[in-house]
MIDOTOR-770857 format. One record per residue: x, y, z of N, C-alpha, C, O in turn; residue in one letter. Coordinates in steps of 0.05 Angstrom, whole numbers, plus 5000, padded with zeros to 4 digits. Each point is the difference from the previous one (the first is absolute). Layout:
XYZXYZXYZXYZA...
This chain:
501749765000498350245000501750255000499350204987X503349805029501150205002501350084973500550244997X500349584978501250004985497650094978500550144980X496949765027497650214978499750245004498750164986X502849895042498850284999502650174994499950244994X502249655009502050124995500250044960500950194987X497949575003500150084972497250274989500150194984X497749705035497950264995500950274997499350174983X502649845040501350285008501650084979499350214989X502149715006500850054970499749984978500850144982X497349595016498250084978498650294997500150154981X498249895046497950304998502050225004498950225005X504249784993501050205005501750054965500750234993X499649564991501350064973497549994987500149984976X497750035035498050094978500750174982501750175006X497149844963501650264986498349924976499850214988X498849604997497949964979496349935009498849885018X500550284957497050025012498549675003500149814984X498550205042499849735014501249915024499249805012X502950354994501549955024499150185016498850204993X501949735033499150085031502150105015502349934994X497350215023501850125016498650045026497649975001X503750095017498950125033501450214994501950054984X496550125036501150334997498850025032497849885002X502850225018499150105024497249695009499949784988X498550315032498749804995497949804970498649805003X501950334975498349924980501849864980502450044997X496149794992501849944972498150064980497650045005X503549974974499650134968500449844987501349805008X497650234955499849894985501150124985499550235007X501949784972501650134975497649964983499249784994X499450514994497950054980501249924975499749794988X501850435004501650214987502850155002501150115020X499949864949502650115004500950254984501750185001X496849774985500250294986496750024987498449815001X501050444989502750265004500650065032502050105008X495449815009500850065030500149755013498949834986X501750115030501149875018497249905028499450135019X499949704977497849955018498949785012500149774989X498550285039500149695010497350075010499150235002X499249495006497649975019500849855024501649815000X497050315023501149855021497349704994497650004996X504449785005498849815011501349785028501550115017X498049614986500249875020501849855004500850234996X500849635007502249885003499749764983502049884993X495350044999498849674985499750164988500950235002X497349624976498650094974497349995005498450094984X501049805041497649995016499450135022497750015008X504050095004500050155024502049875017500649774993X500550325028502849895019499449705011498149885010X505250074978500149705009500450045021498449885014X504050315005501049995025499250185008500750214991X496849775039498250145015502450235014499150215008X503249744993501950225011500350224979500850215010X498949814962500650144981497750224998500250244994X497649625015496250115000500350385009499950055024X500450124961500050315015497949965021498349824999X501950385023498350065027499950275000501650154989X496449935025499750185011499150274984497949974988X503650345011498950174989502349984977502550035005X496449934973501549934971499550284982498050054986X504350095016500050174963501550024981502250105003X497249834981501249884967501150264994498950225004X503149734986501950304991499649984976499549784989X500850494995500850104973501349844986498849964978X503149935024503349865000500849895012500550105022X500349634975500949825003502949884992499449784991X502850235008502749954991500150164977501149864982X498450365010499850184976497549914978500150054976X498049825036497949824983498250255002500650145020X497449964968497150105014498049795000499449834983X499450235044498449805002496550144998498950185012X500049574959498150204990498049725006497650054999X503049685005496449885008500849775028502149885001X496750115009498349775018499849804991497950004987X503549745013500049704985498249865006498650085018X500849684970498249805013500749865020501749835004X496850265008500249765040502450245010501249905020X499850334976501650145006500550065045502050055012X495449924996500250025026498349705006499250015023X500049734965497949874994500649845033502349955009X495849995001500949945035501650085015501449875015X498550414981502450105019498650265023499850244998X498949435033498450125005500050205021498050115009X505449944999501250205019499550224989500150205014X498949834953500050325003498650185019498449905016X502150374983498050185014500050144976497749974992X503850194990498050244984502949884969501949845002X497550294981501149984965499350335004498150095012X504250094975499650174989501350074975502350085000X496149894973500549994968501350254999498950205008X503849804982500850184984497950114975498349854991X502250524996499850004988500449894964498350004982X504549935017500849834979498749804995500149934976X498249925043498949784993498050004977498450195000X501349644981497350094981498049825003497650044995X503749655018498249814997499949745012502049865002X496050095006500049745034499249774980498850084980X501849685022499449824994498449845017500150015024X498349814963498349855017500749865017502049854996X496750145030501449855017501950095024501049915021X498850284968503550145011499750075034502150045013X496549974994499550095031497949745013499149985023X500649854955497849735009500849895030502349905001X496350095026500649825019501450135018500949905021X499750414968500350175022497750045024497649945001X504650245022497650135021500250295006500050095023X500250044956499950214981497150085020498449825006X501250485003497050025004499050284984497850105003X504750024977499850154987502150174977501850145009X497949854964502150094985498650234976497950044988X504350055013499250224984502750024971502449995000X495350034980500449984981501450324979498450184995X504149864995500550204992498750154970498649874985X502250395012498350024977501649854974498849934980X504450035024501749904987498649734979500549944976X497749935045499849634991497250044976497850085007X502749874970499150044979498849744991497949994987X503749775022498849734987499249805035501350015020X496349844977500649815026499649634981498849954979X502449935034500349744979497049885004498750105018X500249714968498549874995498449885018497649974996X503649955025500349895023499150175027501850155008X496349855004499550115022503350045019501249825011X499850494987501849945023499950005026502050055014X495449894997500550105026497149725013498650015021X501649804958498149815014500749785020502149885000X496850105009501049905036501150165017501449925019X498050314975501250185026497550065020498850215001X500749585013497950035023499750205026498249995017X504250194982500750135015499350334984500050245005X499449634977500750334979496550234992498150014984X502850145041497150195004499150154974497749984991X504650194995499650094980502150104979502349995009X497650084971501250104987499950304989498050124992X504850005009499350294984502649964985502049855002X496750474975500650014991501450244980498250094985X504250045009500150324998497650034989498849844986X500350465023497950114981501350074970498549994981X503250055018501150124967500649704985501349974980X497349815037501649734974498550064982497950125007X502649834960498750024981497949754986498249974983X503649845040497949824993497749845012498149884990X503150185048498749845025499450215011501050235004X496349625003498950165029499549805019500749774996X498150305026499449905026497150155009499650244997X498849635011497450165015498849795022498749804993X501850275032499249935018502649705005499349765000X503150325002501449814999500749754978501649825004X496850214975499049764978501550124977499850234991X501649585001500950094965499449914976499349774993X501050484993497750054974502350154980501950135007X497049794961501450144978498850245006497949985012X503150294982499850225000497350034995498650095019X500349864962497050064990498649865020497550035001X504149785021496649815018499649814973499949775010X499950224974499949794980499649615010498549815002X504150285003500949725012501549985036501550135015X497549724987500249965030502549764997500249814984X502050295041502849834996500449925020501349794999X498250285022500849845035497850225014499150234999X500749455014497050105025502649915031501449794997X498950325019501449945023498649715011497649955000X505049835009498649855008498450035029497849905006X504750345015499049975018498750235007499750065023X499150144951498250295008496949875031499149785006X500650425001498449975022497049994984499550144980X499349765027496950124995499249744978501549914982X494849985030499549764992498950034962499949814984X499650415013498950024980501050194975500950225002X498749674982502150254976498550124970500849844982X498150295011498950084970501450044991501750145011X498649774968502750144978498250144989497649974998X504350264992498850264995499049944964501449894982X495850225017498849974977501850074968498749984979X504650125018501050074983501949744988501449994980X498049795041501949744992499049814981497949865004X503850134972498349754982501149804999499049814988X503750185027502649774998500950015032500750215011X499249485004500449905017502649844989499949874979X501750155032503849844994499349785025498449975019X503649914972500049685012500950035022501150225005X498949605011500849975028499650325023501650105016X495949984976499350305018498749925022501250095020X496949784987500150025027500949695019499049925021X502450004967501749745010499549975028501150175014X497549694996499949945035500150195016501550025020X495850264967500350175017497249945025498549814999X501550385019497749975018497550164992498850165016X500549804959497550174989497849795009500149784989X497850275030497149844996498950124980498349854990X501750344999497450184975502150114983502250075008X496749934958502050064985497150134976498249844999X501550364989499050144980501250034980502250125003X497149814973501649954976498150274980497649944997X503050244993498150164982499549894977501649814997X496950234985498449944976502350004971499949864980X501850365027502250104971502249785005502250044990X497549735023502949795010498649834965497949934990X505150085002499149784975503049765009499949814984X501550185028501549854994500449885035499050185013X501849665002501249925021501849775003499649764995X502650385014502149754989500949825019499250055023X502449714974500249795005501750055042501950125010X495549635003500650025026499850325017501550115016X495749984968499950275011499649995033500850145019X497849684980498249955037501749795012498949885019X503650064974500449695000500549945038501550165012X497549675000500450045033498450195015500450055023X497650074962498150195016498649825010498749894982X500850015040498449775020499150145012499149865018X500350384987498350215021498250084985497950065011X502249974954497550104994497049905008499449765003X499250404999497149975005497950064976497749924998X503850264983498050124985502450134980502150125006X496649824966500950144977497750114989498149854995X501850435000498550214999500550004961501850154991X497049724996500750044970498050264989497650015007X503350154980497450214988500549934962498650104983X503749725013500549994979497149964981498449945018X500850054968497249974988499949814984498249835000X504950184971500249884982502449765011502350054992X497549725024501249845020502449874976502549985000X494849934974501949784979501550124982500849874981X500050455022500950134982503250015017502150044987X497949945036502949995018502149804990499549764995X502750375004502149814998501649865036501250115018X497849574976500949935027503349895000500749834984X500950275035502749845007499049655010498049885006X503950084992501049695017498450045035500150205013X498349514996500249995014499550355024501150035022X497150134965500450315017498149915017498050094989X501449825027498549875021500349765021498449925016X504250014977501149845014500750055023501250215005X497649505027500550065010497550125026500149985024X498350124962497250225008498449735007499949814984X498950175039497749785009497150034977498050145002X502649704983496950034986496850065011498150134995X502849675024496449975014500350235020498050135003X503749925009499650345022500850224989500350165018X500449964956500150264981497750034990500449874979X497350205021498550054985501250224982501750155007X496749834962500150264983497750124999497849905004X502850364991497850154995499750234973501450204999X497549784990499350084965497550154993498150015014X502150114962497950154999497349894994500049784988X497850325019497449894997499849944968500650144981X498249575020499849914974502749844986499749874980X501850155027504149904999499449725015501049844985X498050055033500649795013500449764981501849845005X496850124973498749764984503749984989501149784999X500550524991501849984976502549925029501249795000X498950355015502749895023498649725015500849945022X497749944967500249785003499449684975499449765001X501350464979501449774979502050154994500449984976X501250165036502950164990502749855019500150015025X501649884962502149885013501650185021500350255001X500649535018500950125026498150205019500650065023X496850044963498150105017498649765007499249965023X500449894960498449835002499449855022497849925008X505050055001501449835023498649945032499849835019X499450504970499150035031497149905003498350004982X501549905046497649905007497250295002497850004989X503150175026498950204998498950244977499350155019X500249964964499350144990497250164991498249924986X502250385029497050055005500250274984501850034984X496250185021498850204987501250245022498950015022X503050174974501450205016497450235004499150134982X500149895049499150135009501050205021500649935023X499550434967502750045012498250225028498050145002X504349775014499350235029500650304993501950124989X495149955027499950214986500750245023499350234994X501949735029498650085029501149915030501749835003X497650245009500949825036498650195010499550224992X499849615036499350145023499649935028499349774999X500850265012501049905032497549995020499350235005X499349625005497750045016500450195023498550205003X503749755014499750065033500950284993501750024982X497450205028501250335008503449985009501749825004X498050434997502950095016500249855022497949935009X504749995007499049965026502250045019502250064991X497449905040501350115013500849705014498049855003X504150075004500349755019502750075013501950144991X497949705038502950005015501349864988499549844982X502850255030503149655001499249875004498150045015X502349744976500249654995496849974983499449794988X498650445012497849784994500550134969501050194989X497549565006499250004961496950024993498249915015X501450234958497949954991500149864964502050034987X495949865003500849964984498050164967497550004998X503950094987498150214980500249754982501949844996X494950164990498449894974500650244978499150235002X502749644973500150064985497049854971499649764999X498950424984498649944983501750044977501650185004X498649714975500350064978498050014976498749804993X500950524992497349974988502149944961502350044994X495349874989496949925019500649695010502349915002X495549975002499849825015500849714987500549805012X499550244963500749764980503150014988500549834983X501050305023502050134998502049744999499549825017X502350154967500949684989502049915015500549765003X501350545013501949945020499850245016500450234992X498849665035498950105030502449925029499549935023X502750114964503150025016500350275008500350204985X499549805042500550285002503250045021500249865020X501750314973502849995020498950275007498650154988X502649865042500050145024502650105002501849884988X498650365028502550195001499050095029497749915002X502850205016500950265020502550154991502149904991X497250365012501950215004501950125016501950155000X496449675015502950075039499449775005497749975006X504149774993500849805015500450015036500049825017X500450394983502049995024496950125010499849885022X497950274975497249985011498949815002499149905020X500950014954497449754993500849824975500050114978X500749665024499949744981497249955001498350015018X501849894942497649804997501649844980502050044986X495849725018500749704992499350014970498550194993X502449634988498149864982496850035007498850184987X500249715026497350065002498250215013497849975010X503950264988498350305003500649935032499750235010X500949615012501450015025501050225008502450004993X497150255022501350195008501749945026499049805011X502750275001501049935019502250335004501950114988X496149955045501250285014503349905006500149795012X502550334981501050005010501650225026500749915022X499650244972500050205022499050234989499350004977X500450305042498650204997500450164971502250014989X495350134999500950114980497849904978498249865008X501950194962498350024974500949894981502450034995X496049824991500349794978498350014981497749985006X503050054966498550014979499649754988501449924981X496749945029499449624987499250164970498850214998X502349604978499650014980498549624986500849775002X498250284994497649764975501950044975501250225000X499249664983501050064977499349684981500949775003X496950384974499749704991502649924976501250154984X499049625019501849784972499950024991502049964986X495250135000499849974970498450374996497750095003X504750044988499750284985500850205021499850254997X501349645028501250225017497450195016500750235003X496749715007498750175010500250015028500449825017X499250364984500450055045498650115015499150214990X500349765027498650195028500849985017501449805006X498250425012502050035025497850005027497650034999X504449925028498150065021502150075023502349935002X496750175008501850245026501049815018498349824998X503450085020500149865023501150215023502350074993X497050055030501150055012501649755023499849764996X501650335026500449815017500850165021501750174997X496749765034501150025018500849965019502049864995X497950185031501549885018498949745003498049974985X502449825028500049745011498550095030497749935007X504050255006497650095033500350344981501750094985X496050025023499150294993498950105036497749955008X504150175006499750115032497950204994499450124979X499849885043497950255004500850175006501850005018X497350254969501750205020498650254996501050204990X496349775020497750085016496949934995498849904981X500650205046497449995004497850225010500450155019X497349864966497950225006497449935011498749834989X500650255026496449855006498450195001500550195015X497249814970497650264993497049785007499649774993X498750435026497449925013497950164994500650234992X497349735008497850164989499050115016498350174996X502649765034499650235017502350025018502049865005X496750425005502250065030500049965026501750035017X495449884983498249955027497149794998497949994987X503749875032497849815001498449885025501349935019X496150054981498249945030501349775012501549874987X497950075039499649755016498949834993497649995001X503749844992498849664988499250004975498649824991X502450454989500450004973502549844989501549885016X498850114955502249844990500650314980498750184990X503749745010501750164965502349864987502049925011X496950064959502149774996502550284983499550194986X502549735021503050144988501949914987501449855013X499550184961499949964979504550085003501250224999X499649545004502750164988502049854971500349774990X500750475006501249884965503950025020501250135017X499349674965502550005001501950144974498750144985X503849845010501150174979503449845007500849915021X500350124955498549914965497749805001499449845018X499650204962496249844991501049755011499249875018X503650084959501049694995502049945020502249924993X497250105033501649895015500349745017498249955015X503649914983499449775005497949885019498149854994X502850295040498049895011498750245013501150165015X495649834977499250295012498449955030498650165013X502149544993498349945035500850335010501650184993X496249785026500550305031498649795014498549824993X502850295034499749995026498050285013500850235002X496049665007498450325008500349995030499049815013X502150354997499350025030498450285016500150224989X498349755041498950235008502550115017501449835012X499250384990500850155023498050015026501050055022X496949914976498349885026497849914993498050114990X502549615019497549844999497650075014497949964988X502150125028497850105016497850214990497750035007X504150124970497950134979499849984986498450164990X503349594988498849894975502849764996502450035005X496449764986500849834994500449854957498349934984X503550075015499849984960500949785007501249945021X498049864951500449714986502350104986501050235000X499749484986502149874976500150204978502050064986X495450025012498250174969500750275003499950164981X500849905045499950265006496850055014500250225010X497449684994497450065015500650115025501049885019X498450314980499550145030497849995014498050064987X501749885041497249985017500250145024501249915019X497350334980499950215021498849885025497849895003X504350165015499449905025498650205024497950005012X504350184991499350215018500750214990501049974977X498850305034500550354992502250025012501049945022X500250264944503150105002501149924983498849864984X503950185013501150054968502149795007501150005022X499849754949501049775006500850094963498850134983X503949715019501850044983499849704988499849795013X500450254958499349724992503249894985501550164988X498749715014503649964983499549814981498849795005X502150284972500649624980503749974994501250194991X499449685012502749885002501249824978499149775002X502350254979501149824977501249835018501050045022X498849734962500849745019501549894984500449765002X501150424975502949954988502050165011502349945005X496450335000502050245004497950115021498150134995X502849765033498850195024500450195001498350125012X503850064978501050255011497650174979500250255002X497849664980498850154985497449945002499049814988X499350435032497250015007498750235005500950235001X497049685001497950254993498250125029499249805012X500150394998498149935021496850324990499850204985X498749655031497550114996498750125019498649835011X501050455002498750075015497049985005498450184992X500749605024495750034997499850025026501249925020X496450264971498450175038498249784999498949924979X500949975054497249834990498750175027501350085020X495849954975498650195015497349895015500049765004X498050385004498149825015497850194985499350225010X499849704969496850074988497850135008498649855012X500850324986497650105019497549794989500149904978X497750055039498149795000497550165009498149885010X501950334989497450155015500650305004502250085006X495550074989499450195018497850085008498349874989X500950295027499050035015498750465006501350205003X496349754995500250345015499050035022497949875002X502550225011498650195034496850014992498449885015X500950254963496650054999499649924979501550054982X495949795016499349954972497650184991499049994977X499950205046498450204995500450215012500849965023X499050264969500950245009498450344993500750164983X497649875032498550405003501350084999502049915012X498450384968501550235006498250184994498349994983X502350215033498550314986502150114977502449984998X495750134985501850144974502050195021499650085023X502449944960503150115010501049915016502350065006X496149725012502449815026501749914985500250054976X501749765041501849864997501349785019500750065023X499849684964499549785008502349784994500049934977X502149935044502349864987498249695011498649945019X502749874951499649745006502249895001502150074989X497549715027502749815002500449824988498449835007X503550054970499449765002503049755001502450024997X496449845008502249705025499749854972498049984986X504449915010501849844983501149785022501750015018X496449784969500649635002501449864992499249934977X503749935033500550015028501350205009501850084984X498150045035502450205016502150004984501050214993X499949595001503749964993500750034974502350034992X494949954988500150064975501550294990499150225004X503849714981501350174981499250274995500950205012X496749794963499350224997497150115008498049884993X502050365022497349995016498950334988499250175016X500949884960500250304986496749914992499149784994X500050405009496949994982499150264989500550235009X497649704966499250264984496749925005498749804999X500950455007497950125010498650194971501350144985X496149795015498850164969496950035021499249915022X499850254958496850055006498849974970501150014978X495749945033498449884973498850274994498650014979X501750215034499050234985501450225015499250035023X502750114970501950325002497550185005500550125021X497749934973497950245001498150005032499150185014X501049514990498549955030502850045024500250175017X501249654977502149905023502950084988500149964975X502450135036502949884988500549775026498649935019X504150004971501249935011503149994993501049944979X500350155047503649934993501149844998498649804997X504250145001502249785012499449915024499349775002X500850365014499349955029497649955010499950045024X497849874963497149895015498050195002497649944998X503850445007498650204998497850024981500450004976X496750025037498550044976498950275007500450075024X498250114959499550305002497349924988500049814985X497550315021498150065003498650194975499550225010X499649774962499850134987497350204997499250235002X500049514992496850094994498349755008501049795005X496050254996497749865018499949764975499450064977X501249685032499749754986500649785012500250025025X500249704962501749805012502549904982499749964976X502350005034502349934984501049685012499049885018X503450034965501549755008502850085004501150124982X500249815040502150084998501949725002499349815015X502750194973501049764984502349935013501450205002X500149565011502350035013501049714984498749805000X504450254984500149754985503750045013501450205005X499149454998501450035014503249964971499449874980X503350255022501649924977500949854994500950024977X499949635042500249865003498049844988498349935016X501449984956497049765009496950124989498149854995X501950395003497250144987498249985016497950114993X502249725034498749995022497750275014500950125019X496749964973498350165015497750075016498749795001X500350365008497850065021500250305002501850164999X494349865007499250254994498650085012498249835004X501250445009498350125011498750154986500850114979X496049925036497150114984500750315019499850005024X501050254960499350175013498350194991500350154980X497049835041498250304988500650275016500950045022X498450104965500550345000498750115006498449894984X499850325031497950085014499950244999502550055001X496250214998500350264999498250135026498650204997X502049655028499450035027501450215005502149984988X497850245026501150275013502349865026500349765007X500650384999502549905025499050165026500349915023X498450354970499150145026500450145000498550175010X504949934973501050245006499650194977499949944976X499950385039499750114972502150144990501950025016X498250074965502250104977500150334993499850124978X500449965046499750285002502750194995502049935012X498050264972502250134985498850305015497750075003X504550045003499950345024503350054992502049874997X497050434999503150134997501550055028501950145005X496049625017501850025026502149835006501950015015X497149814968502249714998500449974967498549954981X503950095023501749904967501649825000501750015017X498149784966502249764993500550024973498750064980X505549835027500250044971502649805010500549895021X500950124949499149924978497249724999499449855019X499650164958496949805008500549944964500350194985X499849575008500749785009502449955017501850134989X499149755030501249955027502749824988499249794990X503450225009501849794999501449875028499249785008X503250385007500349855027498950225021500449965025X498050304963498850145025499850264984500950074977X497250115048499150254990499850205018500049945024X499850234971500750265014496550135009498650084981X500649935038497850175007500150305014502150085009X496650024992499250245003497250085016498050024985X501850035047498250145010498950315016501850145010X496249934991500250135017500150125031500050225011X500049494994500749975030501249675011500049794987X500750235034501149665004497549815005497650035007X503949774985497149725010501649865001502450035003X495349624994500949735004500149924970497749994991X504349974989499449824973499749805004501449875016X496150024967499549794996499249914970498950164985X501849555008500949914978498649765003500249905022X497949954954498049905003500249834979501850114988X497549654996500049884976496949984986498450155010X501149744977497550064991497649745014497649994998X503549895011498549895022498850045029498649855014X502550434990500250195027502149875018500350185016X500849684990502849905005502050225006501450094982X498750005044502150235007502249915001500749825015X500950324966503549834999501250155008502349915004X497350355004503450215007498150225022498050124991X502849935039498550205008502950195010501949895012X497950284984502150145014500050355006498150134993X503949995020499150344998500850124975502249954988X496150195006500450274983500550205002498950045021X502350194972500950295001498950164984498749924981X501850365026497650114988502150104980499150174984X503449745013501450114984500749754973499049775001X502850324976499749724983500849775015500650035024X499349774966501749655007499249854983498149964986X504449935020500449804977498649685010501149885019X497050014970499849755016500849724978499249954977X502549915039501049774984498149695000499849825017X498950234952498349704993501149754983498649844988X504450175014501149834982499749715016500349794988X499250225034498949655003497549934995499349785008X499150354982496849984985500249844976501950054986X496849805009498749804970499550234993499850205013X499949754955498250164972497350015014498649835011X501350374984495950014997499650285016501550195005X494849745001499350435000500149965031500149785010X499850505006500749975033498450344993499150134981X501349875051498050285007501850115035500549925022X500150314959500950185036498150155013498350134988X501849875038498050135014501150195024501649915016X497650294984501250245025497550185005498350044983X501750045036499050225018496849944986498850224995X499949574998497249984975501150064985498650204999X503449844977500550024974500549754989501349855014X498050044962500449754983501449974984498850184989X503849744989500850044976501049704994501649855012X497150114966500549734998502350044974499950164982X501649695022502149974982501649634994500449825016X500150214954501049734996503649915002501850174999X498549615004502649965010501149844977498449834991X504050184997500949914977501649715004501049884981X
């Protein structure tokens, strides 16, 4: 062995006629050409690709200009062919042209093509590269393009390498392709493949090892007018690919060779649509929900729908529309049907796993409530969605009201009792409620239920609020006629005119009332009403007192209209002032030396 490789070495080193090989840095070359220029293609150490796995290039490989004074202008057959250490090829400009094969069985996951390479050989170069996502390609080549990773003659015309290992289950070739080249999608992971209507030719071992398809999407119309390669179907499970063809086509792709094959062949009915049943939705960590994808319409020939999220790191979903929260944060679930790319979206939020409370409010419909009444009290916790919204209700004194689980309050005794509710996640966050509970009035009551007055007397009633201990003990007092009788705030009734009246005592507590019959009488009192420029009173009407004026001293006396002597005292014959501010409203009469002046008190 040592002595083959010692002759290799110099064999590949006196290389010098076209056909001979050389190593140059890691690569060896092929002698093109010798005149007028001088030129080599890198190929492999075999004529098949490397005999000795030590010779195999690795790693990040770039092909130079020149090579031992050679220019190096193509890519040989099997040139990198199992050489599966690479990581990247970068083509010189000089290059013009790859031969088939030439990168075959690499783990290549992406190369790019210069605008330099003018010819590619016959031969798929880049089939079996299962590793190989996509391809580009300069924009200025004149003859290759690239779109969406996929290579195409410039015009899209012809389609030349499909990646074996591009991502994504499904592929249309774009409606400008009339020529499919051989060995294009060689054992790629396509389940769905769309072929357009303008394909007249597909060449040999196009599909060859596609075992994942599910569905060939044919729109071709004129099936028997196609030129078929060798065997372009080889490989493909007959009985689990169904085809699918245009309405009315089924009868001709199934007397047409190599379509024929298949067990399946139906009438392409295409999705037109998606849509998702369940809303937006909101879920914690760890739990899942799962969204119903539809695909319209309903007869639709392939009803595969793939799923996406947009934040993983929020929310995974499964194959089967499976959502799953992963920690806090927003996710855009995406539907996306197989067949024609349609989508709908739905919101996922996600949040906490525990959501703490962190407060509490309690609102009652009242502020006060009777003895042996109930009030039920109502408290909200915050956030809405918090995990656990239990409270704990307690009284600050039982003795004047006692609350349930619910929050129910049951008034026990009078006085003001503080009501508390308590989060029973987060004690430190609670609410409390101030209720008066009071003692109801149940009755009242008046001093007279009938009552004489002479017109202009005046007359207070009493009235007693049932029980003693009752809260509020305020009462409004009315009369059934102002023209016969008044009455005040205070029970005072005044004496108007000759009739009978009702005088009304309603208690505020409860609407609770009772009433006295008072008639009015226009009976004389006795006294008379005698006016002398010997006795003067003033001011008349009267507020807390009045000033008189006689002409000699006496006894005053002060009388109500009932003859009732209320004030006797001495007089002077000079002015004085006499003070009636502890007098009720109503009419009164002074009397001195026999003089009369009756005057009213305000």
């Amino acid at each position: 062995m040592l002595l083959i490789g010692i002759m290799l070495i110099g064999f590949f080193a006196n290389a010098q006629n076209v056909g001979d090989k050389f190593k140059s840095g890691d690569l060896y070359y092929k002698i093109t050409q010798l005149t007028p220029n001088r030129e080599v293609e890198v190929r492999a150490e075999g004529d098949y690709g490397y005999n000795t796995e030590s010779e195999k290039p690795k790693g990040n490989i770039t092909i130079p200009q020149t090579a031992n004074g050679y220019k190096v202008t193509a890519i040989g057959w099997y040139a990198f062919y199992k050489c599966t250490n690479l990581t990247s090829v970068t083509i010189p400009e000089s290059v013009t042209k790859i031969e088939g094969y030439a990168f075959s069985h690499t783990n290549l996951s992406s190369i790019t093509i210069p605008k330099s390479v003018t010819e590619l050989g016959g031969y798929n170069p880049f089939v079996y590269c299962y590793s190989l996502t996509e391809i580009k390609v300069a924009a200025d080549n004149p003859k290759y393009t690239a779109h969406k990773g996929v290579l195409f003659d410039k015009e899209k015309h012809k389609l030349i390498s499909y990646p074996a290992g591009k991502i994504g289950a499904a592929y249309t070739i774009p409606n400008t392709v009339t020529n499919i080249a051989r060995d294009i999608f060689n054992n790629s992971k396509l389940t769905s493949i769309t072929i357009p209507d303008g394909v007249t030719s597909i060449g040999d071992y196009c599909f060859y090892g596609c075992s994942k398809l599910t569905y060939i999407i044919s729109k071709i119309e004129n099936i028997k007018s196609v030129t078929m390669g060798n065997d372009v179907f080889y490989g493909i499970p007959k009985d689990k690919c169904k085809i699918l063809v245009p309405t009315g086509k089924v009868n001709d792709y199934k007397t047409t060779d190599q379509w024929k094959d298949f067990d399946n062949i139906e009438a392409y009915i295409p999705a037109t649509g998606i849509s998702i049943n369940e809303a937006d939705a909101t879920i914690k960590e760890g739990e899942s929900l799962t969204l119903t994808a539809k695909v319209q319409p309903a007869n639709a020939s392939i009803k595969t729908v793939k799923w996406k999220s947009s934040n993983e790191t929020a929310a995974k979903v499964d194959n089967n529309g499976k959502v799953t929260a992963i920690a806090v944060g927003s996710a855009t679930i995406t539907a996306i049907t197989d067949d024609g790319g349609h989508k709908t979206t739905r919101n996922i939020t996600v949040i906490p796993a525990h959501i703490s409370v962190s407060g509490v409010t309690i609102s009652s419909p009242l502020s006060k409530v009777a003895i042996n009444e109930t009030v039920q009290l109502t408290a909200e916790v915050s956030p809405s969605d918090a995990t656990d919204k239990s409270l704990t209700w307690t009284s600050s004194n039982n003795t004047f009201a006692t609350v349930d689980n619910n929050g129910l309050v049951t008034a026990k005794g009078k006085g003001t009792v503080q009501i508390t509710a308590t989060s029973n996640d987060n004690p430190a966050k609670s609410a409390t409620f101030d209720l008066e509970v009071f003692v109801p009035v149940t009755g009242i009551s008046l001093n007279k239920t009938e009552l004489s007055i002479t017109k202009g007397a005046t007359e207070t009633l009493i009235a007693e609020i049932a029980p003693a201990d009752a809260n509020n003990k305020n009462v409004k007092w009315e009369t059934s006629n102002n023209a016969v009788a008044t009455v005040d705030n205070n029970g005072l009734i005044t004496a108007i005119a000759k009739g009978t009246v009702k005088i009304i005592a309603t208690s505020e507590d409860g609407n609770l009332t009772d009433t006295c019959t008072v008639t009015v009488s226009n009976k004389s009192t006795g006294i008379e009403d005698i006016n002398s420029s010997a006795f003067k009173l003033y001011p008349n009407p009267v507020k807390d007192g009045f000033t008189i004026e006689t002409s000699k001293p006496g006894i005053l006396e002060i009388y109500n209209l009932s003859g009732s002597k209320l004030i006797s005292l001495p007089g002077t014959s000079d002015k004085q002032f006499i003070d009636v501010s502890h007098l009720q409203s109503g009419i009164y009469f002074a009397k001195i030396n026999g003089k009369t002046i009756k005057f009213v008190k305000k």
